[in-house]
C-alpha positions as CSV (number, residue, x, y, z in Angstrom):
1,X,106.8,-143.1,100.6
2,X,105.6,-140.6,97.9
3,X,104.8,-138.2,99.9
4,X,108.3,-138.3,101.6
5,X,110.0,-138.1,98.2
6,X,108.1,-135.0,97.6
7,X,108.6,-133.0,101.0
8,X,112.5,-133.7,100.2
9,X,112.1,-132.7,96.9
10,X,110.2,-129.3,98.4
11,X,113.0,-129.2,100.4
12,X,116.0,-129.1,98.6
13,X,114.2,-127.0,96.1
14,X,113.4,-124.2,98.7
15,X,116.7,-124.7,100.1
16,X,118.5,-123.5,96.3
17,X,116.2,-120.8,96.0
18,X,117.4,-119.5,99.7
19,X,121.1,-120.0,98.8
20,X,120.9,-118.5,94.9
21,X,119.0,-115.4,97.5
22,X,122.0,-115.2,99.7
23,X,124.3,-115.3,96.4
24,X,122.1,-112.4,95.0
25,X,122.1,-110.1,98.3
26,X,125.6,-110.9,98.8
27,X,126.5,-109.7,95.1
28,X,124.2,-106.5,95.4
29,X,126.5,-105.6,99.0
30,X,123.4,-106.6,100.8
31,X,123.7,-107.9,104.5
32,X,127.8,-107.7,104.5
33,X,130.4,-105.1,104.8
34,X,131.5,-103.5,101.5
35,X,135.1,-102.9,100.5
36,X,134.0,-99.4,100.3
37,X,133.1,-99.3,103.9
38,X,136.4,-100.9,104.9
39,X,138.0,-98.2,103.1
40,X,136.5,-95.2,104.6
41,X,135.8,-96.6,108.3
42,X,138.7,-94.4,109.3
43,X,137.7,-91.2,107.8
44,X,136.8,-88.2,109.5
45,X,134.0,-85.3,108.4
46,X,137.0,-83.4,107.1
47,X,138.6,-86.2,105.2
48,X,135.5,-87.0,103.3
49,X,134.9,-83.0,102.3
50,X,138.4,-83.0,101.4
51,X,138.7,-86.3,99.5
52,X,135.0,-84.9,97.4
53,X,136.8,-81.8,96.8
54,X,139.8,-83.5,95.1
55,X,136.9,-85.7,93.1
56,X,135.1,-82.7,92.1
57,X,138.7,-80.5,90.9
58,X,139.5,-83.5,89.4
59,X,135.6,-83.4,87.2
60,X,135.1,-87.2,88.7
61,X,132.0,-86.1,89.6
62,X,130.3,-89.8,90.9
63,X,132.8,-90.6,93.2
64,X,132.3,-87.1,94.6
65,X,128.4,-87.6,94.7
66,X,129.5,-91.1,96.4
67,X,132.0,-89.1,99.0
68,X,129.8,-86.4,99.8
69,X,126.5,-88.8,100.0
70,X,128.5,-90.8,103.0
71,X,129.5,-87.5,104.3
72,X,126.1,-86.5,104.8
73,X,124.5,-90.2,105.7
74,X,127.8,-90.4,108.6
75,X,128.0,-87.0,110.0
76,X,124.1,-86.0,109.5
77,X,123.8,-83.0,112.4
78,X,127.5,-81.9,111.8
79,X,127.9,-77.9,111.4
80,X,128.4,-78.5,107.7
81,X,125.3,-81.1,107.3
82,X,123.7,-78.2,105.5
83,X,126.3,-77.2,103.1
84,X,127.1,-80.8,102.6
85,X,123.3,-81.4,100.8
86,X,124.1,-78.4,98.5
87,X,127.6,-80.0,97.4
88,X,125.4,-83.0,96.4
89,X,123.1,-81.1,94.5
90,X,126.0,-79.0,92.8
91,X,128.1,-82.5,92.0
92,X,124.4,-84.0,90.8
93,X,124.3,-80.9,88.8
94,X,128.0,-81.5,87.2
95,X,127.3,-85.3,86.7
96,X,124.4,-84.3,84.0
97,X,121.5,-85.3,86.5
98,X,119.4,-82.3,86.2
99,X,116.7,-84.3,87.8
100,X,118.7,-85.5,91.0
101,X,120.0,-82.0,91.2
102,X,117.1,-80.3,91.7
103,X,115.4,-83.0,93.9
104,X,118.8,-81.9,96.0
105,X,118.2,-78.6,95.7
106,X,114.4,-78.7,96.4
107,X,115.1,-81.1,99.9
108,X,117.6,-78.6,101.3
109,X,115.3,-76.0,101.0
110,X,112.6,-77.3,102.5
111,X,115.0,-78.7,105.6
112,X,116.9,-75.3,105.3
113,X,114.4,-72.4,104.8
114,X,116.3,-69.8,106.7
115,X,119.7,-71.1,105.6
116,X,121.8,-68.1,104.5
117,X,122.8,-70.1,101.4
118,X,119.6,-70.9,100.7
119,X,119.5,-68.7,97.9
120,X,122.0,-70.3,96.0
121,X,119.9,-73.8,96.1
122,X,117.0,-71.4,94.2
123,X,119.8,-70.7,91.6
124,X,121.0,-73.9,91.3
125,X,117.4,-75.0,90.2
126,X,117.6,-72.1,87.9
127,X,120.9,-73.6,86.3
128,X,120.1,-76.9,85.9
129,X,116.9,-76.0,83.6
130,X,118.9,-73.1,82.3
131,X,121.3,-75.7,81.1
132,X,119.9,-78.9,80.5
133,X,120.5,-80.7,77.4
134,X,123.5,-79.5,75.5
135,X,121.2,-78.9,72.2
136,X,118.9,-76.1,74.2
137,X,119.2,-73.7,71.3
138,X,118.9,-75.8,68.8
139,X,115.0,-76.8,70.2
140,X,115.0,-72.5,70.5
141,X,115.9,-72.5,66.7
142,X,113.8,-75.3,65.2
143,X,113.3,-76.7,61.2
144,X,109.7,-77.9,62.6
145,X,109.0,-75.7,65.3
146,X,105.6,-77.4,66.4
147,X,107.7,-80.3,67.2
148,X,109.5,-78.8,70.0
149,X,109.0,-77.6,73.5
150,X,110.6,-74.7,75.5
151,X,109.6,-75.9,78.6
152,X,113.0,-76.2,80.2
153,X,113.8,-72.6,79.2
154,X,110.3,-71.6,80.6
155,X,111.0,-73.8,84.0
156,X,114.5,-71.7,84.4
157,X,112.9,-68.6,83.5
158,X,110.8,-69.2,86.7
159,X,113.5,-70.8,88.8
160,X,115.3,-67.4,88.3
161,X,112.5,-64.8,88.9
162,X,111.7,-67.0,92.2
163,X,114.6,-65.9,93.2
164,X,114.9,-62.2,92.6
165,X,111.7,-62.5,93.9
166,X,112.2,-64.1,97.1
167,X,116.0,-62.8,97.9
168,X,116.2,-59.6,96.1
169,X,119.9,-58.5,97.7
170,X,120.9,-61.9,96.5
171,X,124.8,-62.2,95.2
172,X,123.0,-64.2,92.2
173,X,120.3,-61.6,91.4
174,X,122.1,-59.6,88.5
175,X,123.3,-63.2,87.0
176,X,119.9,-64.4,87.2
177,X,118.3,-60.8,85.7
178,X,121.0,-61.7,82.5
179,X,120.1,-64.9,82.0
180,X,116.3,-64.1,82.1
181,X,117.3,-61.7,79.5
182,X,118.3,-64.1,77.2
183,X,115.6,-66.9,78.3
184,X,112.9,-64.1,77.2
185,X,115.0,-63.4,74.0
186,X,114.7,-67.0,73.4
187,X,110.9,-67.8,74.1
188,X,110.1,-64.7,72.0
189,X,111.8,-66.3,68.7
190,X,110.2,-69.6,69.5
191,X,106.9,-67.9,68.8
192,X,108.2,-67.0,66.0
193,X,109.4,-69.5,64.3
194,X,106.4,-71.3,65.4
195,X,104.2,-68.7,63.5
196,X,106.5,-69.6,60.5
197,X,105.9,-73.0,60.6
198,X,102.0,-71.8,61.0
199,X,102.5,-69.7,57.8
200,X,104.2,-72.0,55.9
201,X,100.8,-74.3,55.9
202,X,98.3,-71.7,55.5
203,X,97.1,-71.7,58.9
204,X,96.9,-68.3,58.9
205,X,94.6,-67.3,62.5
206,X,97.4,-69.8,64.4
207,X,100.2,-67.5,62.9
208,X,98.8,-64.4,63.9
209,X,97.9,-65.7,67.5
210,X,101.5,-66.9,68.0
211,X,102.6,-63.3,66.7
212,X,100.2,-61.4,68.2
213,X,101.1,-63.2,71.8
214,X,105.0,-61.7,71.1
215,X,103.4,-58.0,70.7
216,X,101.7,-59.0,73.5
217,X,103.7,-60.7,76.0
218,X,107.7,-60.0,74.7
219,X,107.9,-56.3,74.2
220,X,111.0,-55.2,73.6
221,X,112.3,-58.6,72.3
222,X,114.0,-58.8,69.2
223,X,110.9,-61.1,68.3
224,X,108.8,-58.1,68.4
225,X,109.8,-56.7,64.4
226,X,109.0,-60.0,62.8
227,X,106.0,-60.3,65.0
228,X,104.8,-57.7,63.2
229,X,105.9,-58.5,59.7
230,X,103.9,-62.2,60.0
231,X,100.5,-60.3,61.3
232,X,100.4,-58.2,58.4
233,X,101.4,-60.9,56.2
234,X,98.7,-63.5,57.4
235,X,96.0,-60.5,57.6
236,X,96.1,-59.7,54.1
237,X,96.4,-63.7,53.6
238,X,92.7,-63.8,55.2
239,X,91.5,-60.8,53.6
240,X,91.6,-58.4,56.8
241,X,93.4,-55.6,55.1
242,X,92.5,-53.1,57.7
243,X,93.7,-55.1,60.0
244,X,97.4,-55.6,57.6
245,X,97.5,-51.6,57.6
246,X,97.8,-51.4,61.3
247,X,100.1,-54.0,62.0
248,X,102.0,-52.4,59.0
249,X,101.7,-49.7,60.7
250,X,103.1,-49.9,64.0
251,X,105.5,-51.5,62.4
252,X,106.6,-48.6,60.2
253,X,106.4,-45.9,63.6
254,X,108.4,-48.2,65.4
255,X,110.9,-49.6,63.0
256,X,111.1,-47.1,60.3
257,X,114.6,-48.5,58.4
258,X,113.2,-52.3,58.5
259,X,114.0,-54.7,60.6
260,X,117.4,-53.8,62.6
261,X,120.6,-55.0,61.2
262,X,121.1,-56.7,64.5
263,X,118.6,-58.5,64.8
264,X,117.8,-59.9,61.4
265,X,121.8,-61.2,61.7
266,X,120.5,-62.5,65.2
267,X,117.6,-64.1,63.0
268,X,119.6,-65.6,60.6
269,X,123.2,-66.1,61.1
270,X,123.6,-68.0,64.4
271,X,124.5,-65.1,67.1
272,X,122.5,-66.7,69.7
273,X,124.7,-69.5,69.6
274,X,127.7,-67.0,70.3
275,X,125.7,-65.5,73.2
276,X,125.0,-68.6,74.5
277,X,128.8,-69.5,74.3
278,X,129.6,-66.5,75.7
279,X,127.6,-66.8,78.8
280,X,128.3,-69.9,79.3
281,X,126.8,-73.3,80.5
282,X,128.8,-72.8,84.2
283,X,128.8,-70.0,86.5
């Protein structure tokens, strides 16, 4: 009799946790047809790209992820399957899902190697790291400079010479040679500033690799003046005054007036924020 009461107890037991299972798959769209479904069964390839257009104009940029993801999942092998995965990475991309983006981005070119449009989907990688996180130049222009890391700049920097490199009659190639520009600019004055923070606390050798690296690495770069400047100043900090007299002067041959006006305001004042506003965080 016991053990009866128990197998029904078993029972009924397994029997809720089968029905609270159904109740969960059911609420989750599992295993039954969504409204969502209902509402598109009707739709045709050119509905879908017209309806994620719309989305996309309209900067509702999940339900054109949503659109162009059952675009691609209903009408994989269409003519305009390819395009279709670079419209998900662009709307990924606009959503603020840098990561999803280039996963997009990256899947269509392995799929799509000899697409013409392939070198946009190198590009678009370079964007996304180019713009990740609204703040990007305030980690370029640090109070504790040790405390950040450039590694999205670096990442875009790469994404971008990838493609010049790859596809150098590219439509994107002058954009992407700009935008490097500035990218260098900004890893240059990260050096710096973390050779400040070096300075600041005496550590004197770690200043003047950090400066030395911009001589060495970012010629040209507005970085390259107060590269200069810090070597001398930490030289003569360690006692290496011959060494102070020739980074004083190189610095005197090639900047005989100082520092340039334009680039101690760029230091100082905040342009690189204008340039940055200027360029622009869409293209």
């Amino acid at each position: 009799m016991m053990r009866k009461y128990l197998l029904n107890l078993i029972f009924i037991i397994c029997t809720a946790f089968i029905l609270q299972g159904c109740e969960t798959l059911k609420s989750l769209g599992i295993g039954q047809s969504s409204s969502d479904d209902k509402e598109y069964a009707n739709w045709d390839a050119e509905k879908f790209r017209t309806e994620a257009k719309k989305a996309m104009d309209a900067e509702n940029y999940q339900k054109a992820i949503e659109l162009y993801e059952k675009l691609e999942s209903r009408y994989p092998f269409g003519e305009s399957a390819a395009q279709t995965q670079l419209d998900i990475a662009y709307a990924y991309y606009k959503n603020n899902e840098p990561e999803a983006a280039i996963a997009a981005a990256e899947r269509f070119i392995k799929i799509h190697p000899r697409n013409p449009s392939v070198d946009y989907a190198y590009y678009l990688k370079g964007l996304v790291n180019y713009n990740r996180g609204i703040g990007f130049i305030e980690r370029f222009l640090p109070t504790d400079a040790s405390q950040r890391d450039p590694g999205n700049a670096l990442d875009a920097y790469n994404n971008f010479a990838e493609l010049i490199r790859r596809f150098p009659d590219s439509q994107y190639v002058e954009d992407s040679k700009q935008r490097m520009l500035y990218l260098r600019n900004n890893l240059a004055m990260f050096e710096i500033h973390v050779a400040r923070y070096y300075m600041q606390r005496e550590a004197y050798i770690a200043a003047v690799n950090r400066a030395n690296r911009v001589v060495e690495k970012f010629q040209r770069t507005p970085a390259v003046p107060h590269a200069l400047l810090i070597m001398e100043d930490a030289y003569k900090k360690l006692g290496l005054n011959d060494l102070a007299s020739d980074a004083a002067r190189v610095f005197a041959q090639n900047y005989p007036d100082g520092v340039p006006p334009e680039v101690e305001r760029q230091d100082k004042t905040g342009v690189l924020y204008a340039i940055w506003d200027f360029i622009g965080f869409d293209r």
